[in-house]
Residue frames as a rotation matrix with the C-alpha (Angstrom) as fourth column:
UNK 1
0.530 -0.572 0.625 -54.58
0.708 0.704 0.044 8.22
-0.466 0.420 0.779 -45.57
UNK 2
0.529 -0.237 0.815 -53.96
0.663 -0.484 -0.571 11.13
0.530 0.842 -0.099 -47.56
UNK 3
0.537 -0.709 0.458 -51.56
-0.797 -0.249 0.550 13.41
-0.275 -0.660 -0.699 -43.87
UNK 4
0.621 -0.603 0.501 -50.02
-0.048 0.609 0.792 10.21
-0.782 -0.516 0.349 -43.97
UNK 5
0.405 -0.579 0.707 -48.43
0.914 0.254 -0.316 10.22
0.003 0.775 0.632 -47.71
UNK 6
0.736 -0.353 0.578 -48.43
-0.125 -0.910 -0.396 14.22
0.665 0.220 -0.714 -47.64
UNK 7
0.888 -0.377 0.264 -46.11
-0.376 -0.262 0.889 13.82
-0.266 -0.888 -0.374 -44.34
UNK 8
0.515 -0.541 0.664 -43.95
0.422 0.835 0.353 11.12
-0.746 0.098 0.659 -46.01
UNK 9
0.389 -0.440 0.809 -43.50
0.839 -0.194 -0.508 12.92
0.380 0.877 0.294 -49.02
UNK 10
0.888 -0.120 0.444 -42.24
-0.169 -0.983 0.072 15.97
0.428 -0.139 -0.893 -46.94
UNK 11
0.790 -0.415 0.452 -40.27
-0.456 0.097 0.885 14.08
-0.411 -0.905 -0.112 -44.85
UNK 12
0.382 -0.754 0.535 -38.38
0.856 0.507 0.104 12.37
-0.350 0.418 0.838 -47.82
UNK 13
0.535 -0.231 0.813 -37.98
0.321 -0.834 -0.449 15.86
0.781 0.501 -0.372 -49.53
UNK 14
0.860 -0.159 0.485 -36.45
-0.478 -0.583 0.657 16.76
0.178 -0.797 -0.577 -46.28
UNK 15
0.139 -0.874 0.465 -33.49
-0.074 0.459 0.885 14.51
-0.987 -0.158 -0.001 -45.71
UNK 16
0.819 -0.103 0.565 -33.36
0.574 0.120 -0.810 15.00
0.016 0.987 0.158 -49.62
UNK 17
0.682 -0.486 0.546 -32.13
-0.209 -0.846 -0.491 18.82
0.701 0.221 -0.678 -49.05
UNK 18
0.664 -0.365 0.652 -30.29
-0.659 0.124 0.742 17.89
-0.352 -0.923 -0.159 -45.88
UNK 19
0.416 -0.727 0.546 -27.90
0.530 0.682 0.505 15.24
-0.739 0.079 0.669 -47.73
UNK 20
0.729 -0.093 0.678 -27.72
0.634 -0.281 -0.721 17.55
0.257 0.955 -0.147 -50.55
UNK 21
0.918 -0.029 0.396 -26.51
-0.261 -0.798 0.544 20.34
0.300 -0.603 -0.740 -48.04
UNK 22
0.435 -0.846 0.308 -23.72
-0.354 0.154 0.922 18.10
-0.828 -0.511 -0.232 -46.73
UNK 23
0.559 -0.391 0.731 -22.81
0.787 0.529 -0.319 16.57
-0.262 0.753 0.603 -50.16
UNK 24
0.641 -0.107 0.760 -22.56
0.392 -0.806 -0.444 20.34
0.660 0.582 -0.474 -51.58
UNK 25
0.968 -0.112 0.227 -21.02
-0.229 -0.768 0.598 21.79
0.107 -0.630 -0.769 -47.98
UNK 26
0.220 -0.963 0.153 -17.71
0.062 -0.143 -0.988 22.54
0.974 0.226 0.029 -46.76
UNK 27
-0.146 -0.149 0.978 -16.44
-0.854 -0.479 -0.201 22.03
0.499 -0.865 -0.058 -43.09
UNK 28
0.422 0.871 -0.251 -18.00
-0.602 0.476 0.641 18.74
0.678 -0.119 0.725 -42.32
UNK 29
-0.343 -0.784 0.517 -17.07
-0.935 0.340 -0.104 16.65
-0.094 -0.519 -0.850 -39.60
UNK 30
-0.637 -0.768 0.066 -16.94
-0.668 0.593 0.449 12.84
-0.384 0.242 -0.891 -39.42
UNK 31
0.124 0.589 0.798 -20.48
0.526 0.643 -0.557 11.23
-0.842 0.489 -0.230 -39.53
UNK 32
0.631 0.768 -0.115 -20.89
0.003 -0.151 -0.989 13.83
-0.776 0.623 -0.098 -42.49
UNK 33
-0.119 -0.859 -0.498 -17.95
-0.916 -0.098 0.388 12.88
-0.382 0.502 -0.776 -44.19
UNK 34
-0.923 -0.131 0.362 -19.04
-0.055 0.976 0.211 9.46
-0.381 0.175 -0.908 -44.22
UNK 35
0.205 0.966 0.157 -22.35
0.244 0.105 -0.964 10.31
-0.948 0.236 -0.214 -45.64
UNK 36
0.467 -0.219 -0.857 -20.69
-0.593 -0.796 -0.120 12.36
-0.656 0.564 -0.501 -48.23
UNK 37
-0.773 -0.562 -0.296 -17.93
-0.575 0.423 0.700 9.66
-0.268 0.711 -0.650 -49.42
UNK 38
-0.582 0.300 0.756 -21.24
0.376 0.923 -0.077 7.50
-0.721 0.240 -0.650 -50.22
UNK 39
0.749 0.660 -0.060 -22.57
0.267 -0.384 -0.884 10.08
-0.607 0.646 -0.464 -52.99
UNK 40
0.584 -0.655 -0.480 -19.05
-0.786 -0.604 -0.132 11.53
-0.204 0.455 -0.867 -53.95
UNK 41
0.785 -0.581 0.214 -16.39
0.615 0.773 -0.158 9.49
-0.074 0.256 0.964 -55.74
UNK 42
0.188 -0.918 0.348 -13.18
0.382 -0.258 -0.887 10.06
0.905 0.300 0.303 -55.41
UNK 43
-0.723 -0.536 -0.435 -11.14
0.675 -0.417 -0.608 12.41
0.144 -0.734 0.664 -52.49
UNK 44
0.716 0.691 0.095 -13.40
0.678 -0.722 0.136 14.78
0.163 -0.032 -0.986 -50.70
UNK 45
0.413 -0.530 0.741 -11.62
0.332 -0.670 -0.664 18.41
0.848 0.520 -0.101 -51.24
UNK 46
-0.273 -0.509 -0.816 -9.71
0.947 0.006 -0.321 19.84
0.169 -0.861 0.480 -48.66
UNK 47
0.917 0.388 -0.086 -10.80
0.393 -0.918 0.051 23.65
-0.059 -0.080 -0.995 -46.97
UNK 48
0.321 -0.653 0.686 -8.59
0.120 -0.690 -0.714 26.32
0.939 0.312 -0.143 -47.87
UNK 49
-0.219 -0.365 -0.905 -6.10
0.947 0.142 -0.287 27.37
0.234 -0.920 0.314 -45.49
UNK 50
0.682 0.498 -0.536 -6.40
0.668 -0.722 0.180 30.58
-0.297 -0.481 -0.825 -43.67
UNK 51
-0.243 -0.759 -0.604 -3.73
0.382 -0.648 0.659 32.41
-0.891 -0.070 0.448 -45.70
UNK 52
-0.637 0.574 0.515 -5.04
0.668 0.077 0.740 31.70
0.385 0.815 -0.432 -48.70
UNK 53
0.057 0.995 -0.083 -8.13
0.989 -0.045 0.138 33.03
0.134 -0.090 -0.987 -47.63
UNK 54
0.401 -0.013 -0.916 -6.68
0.586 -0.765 0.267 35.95
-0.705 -0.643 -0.299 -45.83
UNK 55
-0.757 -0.647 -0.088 -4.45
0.285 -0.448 0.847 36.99
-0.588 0.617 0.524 -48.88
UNK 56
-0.351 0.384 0.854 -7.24
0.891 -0.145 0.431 36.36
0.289 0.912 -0.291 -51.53
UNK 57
0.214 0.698 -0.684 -9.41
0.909 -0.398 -0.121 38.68
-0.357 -0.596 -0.719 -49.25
UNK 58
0.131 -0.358 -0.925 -7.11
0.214 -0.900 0.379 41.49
-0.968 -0.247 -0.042 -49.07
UNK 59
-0.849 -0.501 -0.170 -6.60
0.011 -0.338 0.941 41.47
-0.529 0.797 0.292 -52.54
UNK 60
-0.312 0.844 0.437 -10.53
0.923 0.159 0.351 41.68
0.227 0.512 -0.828 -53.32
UNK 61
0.524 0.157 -0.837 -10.49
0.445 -0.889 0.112 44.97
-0.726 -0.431 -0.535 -50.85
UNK 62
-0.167 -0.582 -0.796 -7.47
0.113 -0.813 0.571 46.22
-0.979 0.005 0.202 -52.76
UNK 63
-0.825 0.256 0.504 -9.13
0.565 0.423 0.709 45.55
-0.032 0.869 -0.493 -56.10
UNK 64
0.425 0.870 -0.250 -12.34
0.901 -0.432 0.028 47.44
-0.084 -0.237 -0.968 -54.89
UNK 65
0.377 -0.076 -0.923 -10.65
0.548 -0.785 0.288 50.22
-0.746 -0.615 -0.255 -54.28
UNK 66
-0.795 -0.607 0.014 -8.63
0.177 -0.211 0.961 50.44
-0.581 0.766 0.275 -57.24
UNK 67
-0.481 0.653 0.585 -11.90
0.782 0.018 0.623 50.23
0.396 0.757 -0.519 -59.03
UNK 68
0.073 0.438 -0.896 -13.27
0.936 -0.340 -0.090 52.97
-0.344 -0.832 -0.435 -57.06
UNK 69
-0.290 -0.727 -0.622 -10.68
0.326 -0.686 0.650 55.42
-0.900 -0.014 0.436 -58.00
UNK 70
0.780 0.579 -0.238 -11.81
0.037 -0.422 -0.906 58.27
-0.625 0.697 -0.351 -60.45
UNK 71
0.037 -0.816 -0.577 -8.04
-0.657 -0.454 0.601 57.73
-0.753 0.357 -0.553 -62.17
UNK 72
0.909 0.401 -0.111 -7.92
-0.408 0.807 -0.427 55.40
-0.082 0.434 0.897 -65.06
UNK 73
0.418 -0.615 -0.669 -4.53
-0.249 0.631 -0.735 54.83
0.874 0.474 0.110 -65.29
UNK 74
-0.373 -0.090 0.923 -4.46
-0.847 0.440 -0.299 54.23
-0.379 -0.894 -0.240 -61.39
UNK 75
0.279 0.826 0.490 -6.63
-0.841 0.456 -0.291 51.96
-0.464 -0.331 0.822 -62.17
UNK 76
0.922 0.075 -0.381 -4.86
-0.344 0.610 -0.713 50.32
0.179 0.789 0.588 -64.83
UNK 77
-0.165 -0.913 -0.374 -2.00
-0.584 0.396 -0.709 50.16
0.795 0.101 -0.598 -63.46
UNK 78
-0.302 0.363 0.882 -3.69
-0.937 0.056 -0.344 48.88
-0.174 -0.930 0.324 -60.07
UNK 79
0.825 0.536 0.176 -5.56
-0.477 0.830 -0.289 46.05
-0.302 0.155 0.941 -61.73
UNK 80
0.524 -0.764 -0.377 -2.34
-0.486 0.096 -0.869 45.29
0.700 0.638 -0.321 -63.66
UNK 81
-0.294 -0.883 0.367 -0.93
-0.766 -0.012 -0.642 44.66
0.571 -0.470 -0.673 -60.22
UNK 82
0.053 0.678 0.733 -3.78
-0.961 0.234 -0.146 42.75
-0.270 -0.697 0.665 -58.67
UNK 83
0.573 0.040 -0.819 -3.13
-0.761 0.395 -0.514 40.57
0.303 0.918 0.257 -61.28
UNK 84
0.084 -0.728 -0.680 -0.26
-0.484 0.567 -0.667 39.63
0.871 0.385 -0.305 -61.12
UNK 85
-0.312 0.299 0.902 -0.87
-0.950 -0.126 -0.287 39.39
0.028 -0.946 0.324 -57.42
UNK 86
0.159 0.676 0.719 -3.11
-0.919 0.368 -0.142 36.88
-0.361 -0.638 0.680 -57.91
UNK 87
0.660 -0.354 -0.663 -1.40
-0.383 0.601 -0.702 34.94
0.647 0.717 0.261 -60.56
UNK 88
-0.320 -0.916 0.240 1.56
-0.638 0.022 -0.770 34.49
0.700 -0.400 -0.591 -57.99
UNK 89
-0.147 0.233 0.961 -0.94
-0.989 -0.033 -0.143 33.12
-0.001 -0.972 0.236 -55.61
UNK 90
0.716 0.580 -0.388 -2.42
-0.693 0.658 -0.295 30.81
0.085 0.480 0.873 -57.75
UNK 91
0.147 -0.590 -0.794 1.03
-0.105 0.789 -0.606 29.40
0.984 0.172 0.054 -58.77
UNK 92
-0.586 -0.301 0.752 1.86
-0.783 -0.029 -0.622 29.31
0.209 -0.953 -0.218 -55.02
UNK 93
-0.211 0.778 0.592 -1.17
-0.885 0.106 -0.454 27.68
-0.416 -0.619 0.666 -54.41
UNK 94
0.876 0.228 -0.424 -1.20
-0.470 0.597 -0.650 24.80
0.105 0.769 0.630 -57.09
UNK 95
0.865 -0.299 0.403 2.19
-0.103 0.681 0.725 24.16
-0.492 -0.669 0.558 -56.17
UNK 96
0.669 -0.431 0.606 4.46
0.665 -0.016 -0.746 25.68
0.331 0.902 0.276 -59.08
UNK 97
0.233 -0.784 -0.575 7.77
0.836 -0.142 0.531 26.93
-0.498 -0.604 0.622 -59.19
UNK 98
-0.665 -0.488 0.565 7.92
0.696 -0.678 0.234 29.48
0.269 0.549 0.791 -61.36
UNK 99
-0.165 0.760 -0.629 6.57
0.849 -0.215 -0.482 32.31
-0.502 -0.614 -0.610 -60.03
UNK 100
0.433 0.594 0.678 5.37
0.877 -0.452 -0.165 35.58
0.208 0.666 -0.717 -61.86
UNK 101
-0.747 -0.663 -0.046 7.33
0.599 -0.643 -0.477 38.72
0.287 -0.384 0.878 -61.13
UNK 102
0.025 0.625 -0.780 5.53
0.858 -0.414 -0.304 41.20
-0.513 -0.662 -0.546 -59.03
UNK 103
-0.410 -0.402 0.819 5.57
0.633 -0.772 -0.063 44.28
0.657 0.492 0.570 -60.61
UNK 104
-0.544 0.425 -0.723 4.86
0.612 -0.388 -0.689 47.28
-0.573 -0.818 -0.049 -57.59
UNK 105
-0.054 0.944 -0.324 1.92
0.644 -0.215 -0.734 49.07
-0.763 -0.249 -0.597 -57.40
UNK 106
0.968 0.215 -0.130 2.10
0.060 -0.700 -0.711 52.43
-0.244 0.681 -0.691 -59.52
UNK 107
0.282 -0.809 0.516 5.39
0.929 0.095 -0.358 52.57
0.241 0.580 0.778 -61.97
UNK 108
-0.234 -0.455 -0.859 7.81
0.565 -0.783 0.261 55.71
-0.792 -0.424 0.440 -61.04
UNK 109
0.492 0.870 -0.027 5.85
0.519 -0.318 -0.793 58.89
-0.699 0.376 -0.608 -62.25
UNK 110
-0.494 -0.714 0.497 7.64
0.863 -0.333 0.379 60.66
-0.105 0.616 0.781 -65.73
UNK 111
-0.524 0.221 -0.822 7.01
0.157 -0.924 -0.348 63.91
-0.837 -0.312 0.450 -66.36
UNK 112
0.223 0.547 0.807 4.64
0.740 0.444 -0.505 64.30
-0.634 0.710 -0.306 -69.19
UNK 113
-0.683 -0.403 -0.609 5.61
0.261 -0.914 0.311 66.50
-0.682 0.054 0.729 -71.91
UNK 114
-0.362 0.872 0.330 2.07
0.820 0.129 0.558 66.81
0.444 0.472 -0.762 -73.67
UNK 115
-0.935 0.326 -0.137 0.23
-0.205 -0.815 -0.542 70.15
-0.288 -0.479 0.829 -73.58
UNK 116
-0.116 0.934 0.337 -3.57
0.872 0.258 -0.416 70.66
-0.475 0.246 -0.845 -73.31
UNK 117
-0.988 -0.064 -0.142 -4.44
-0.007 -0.892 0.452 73.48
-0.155 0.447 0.881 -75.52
UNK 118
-0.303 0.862 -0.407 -8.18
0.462 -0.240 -0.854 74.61
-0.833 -0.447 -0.325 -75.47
């Protein structure tokens, strides 16, 4: 008696994680869409498109790097740009018109007129 309950109670714990999985997942096709709208209320989300995706990417690489860089005010001016970068996307992505001005990458270098003195 006691295989039979242990087996049952695995087997419910199983199609536990296995509805959880599709409730929680992304991709799903049609039976598991219809399993899904009977736990979720409301609209089930839509997958990003592949630009989206392809943009955020590149702008997580160029973000690495920038953090990489032994310059700080690369960096600052780098993140500064990533920024806005990604702000633009957002609004793009949400579906606003006003968009953020880009500002490019590293600002046009001035000569510095600061001496080091030792």
């Amino acid at each position: 008696m006691q295989p039979i309950v242990i087996f049952i109670v695995l087997m419910v714990v199983a199609i536990a994680l296995a509805v959880g999985m599709i409730v929680q997942g992304h991709g799903c096709n049609r039976l598991e869409l219809f399993i899904r709208r009977g736990f979720v209320k409301g609209e089930v989300e839509e997958q990003v498109p592949e630009k989206i995706q392809h943009t955020a990417y590149y702008l997580m690489l160029e973000l690495g790097d920038l953090l990489e860089s032994d310059k700080d005010m690369e960096q600052y001016y780098g993140v500064k740009t990533v920024f806005n970068h990604v702000s633009a996307l957002r609004a793009e992505t949400l579906g606003c018109c006003v968009q953020a001005p880009i500002i490019p990458m590293r600002p046009e270098v001035q000569s510095s007129f600061l001496k080091v003195i030792k």
